[in-house]
LONUPA-430057 format. One line per 8 residues: number of its first residue (from 0); their letters; for each residue x, y, z of C-alpha. Coordinates in steps of 0.5 Angstrom, whole numbers. Example, Ala and Ser with C-alpha at 12.3 -4.5 7.8 and 13.67 -1.06 7.14 Angstrom:
<recs>
0 = as = 25,-9,16  27,-2,14
</recs>
This chain:
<recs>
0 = xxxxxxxx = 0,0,0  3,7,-2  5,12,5  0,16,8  1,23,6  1,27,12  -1,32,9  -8,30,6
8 = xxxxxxxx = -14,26,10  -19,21,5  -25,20,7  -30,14,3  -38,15,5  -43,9,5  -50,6,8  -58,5,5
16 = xxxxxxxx = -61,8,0  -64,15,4  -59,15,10  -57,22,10  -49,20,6  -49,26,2  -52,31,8  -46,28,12
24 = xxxxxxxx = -41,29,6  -43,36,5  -43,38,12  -35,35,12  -34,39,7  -37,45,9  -41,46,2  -47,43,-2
32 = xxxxxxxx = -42,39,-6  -48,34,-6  -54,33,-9  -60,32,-2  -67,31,-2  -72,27,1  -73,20,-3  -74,13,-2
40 = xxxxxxxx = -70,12,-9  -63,13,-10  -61,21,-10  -53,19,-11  -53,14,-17  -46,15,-18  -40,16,-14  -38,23,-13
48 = xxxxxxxx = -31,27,-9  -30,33,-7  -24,37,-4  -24,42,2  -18,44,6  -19,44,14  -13,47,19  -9,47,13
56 = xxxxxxxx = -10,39,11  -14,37,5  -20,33,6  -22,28,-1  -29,26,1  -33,21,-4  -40,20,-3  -42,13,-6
64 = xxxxxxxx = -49,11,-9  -53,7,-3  -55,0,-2  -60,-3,1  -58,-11,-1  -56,-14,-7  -63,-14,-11  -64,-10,-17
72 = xxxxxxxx = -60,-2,-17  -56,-5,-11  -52,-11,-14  -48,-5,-18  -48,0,-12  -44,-6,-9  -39,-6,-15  -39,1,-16
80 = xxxxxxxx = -36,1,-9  -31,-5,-10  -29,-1,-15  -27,6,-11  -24,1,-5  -20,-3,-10  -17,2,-16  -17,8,-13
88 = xxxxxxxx = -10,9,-10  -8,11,-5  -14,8,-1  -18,11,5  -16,14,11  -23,13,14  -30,10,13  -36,13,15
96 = xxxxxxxx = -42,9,15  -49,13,16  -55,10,19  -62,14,19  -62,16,26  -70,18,24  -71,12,21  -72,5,25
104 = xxxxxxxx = -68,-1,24  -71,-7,21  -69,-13,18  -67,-11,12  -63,-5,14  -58,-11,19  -57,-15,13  -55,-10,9
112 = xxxxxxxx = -50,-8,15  -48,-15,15  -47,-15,7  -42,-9,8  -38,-12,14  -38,-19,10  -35,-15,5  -30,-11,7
120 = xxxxxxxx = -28,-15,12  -28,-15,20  -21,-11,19  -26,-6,17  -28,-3,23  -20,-2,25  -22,5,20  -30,5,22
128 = xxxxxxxx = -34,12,24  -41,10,25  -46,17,24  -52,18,26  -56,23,21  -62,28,23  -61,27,29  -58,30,36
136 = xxxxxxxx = -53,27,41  -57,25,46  -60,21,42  -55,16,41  -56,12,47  -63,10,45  -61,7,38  -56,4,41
144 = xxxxxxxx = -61,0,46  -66,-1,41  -61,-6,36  -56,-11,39  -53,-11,33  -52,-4,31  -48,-4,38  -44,-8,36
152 = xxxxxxxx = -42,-5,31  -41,1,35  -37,-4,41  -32,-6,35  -31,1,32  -28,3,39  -35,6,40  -34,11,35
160 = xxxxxxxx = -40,14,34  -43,21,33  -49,24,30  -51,30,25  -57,34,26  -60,38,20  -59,44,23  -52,50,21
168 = xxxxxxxx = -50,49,29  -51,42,30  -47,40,23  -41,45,25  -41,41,31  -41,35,28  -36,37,23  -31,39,29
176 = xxxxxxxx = -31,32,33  -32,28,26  -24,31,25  -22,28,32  -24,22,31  -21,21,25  -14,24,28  -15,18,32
184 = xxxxxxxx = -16,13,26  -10,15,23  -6,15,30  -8,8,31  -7,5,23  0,10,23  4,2,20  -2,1,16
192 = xxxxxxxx = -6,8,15  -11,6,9  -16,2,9  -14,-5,6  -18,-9,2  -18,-16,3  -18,-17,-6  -13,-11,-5
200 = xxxxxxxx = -6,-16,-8  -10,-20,-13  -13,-13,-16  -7,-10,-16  -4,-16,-21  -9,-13,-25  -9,-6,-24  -2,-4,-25
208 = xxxxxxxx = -3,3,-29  -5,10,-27  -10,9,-34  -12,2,-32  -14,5,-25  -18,10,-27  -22,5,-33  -23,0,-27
216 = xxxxxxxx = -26,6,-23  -31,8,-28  -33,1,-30  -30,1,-37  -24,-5,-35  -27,-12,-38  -22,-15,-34  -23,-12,-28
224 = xxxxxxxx = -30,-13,-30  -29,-21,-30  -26,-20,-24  -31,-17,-20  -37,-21,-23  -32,-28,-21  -31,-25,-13  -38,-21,-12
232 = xxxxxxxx = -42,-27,-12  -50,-26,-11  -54,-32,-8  -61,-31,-12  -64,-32,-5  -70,-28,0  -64,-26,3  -60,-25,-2
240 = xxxxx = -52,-24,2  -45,-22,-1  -40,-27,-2  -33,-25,-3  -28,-31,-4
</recs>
């Protein structure tokens, strides 16, 4: 993996479909980089950045398309976010994972976690924050309560969690403490700082130029392609689950 740049923090947003990933990128960035509105649909259909400078630093943030499992949209949800971990170089200091704080956590919403983490691996929540969006603070500990799993979660993260209300004052908030946690992400990953993916070294075989990197990003390397569609496998199922091998 490439070394980190000190000077620069990467930051990859992702959750379901509605759970406020765009809001929380814009309240990163301090701008409306992001298209926002309320919808059942997919606002963000296609993977999005932005740059914004804090303290000094550079901030790249990506916003990502949701997903709400492996069925219809969201099997290309999943491959575009494979893409983005896998082509693009160096990887991602951080990894926010957004969760609707308004919305109840049902079933389907656990199994789309689970996807994720099977995924990307456990190692994942070495880089993990978990953002509650639209809600305050204090209520935290009342989602928490009501998912045995999202806590879980949330212990194997080393209880990074915060949350994002809708107004200026709260996202400013959010921001400042955003920028914290992550310092203590980078602090703890110092021998290993970007997020690893565990088909990292067979992509990298295929992936060994700028040009096939950017190809591969937008989904125009057949091989790269043929490679996803060979780990990504979806079980036609009910329960339709991500099996990577």
């Amino acid at each position: 993996m490439a070394e980190t740049n000190h000077t620069e923090r990467r930051i990859i947003i992702i959750g379901k479909v509605g759970a406020g990933k765009s809001t929380i990128g814009n309240a990163i960035l301090s701008k409306e980089s992001f298209k926002t509105k309320l919808s059942f649909a997919p606002v963000t259909n296609k993977w999005e950045y932005d740059i914004c400078k804090i303290k000094d630093r550079e901030y790249f943030v990506v916003d990502t398309p949701g997903v709400n499992g492996l069925k219809n949209h969201s099997t290309d949800a999943f491959k575009q976010l494979n893409r983005i971990l896998l082509a693009m170089n160096p990887g991602f200091h951080g990894i926010v994972l957004t969760i609707n704080g308004s919305q109840t956590i049902d079933e389907t919403d656990l199994t789309m976690y689970n996807d994720l983490i099977d995924m990307l691996g456990e190692h994942v929540c070495d880089y993990l924050i978990i953002v509650f969006a639209g809600v305050e603070p204090d209520s935290i500990n009342g989602l928490l309560k009501s998912s045995h799993e999202i806590n879980e979660l949330c212990t194997k993260s080393n209880n990074r969690v915060l949350s994002c209300g809708v107004s200026t004052v709260q996202q400013i908030r959010f921001k400042d403490e955003f920028v914290l946690r992550l310092e203590t992400i980078v602090k703890k990953n110092i021998a290993n700082p970007f997020y690893y993916h565990k088909l990292y070294d067979e992509a990298t075989k295929i992936l060994s130029s700028d040009e096939e990197r950017k190809n591969a990003i937008d989904g125009k390397s057949e091989h790269f392609e043929a490679f996803l569609n060979q780990k990504l496998i979806v079980k036609p199922s009910s329960d339709t689950k991500c099996v990577i091998g």
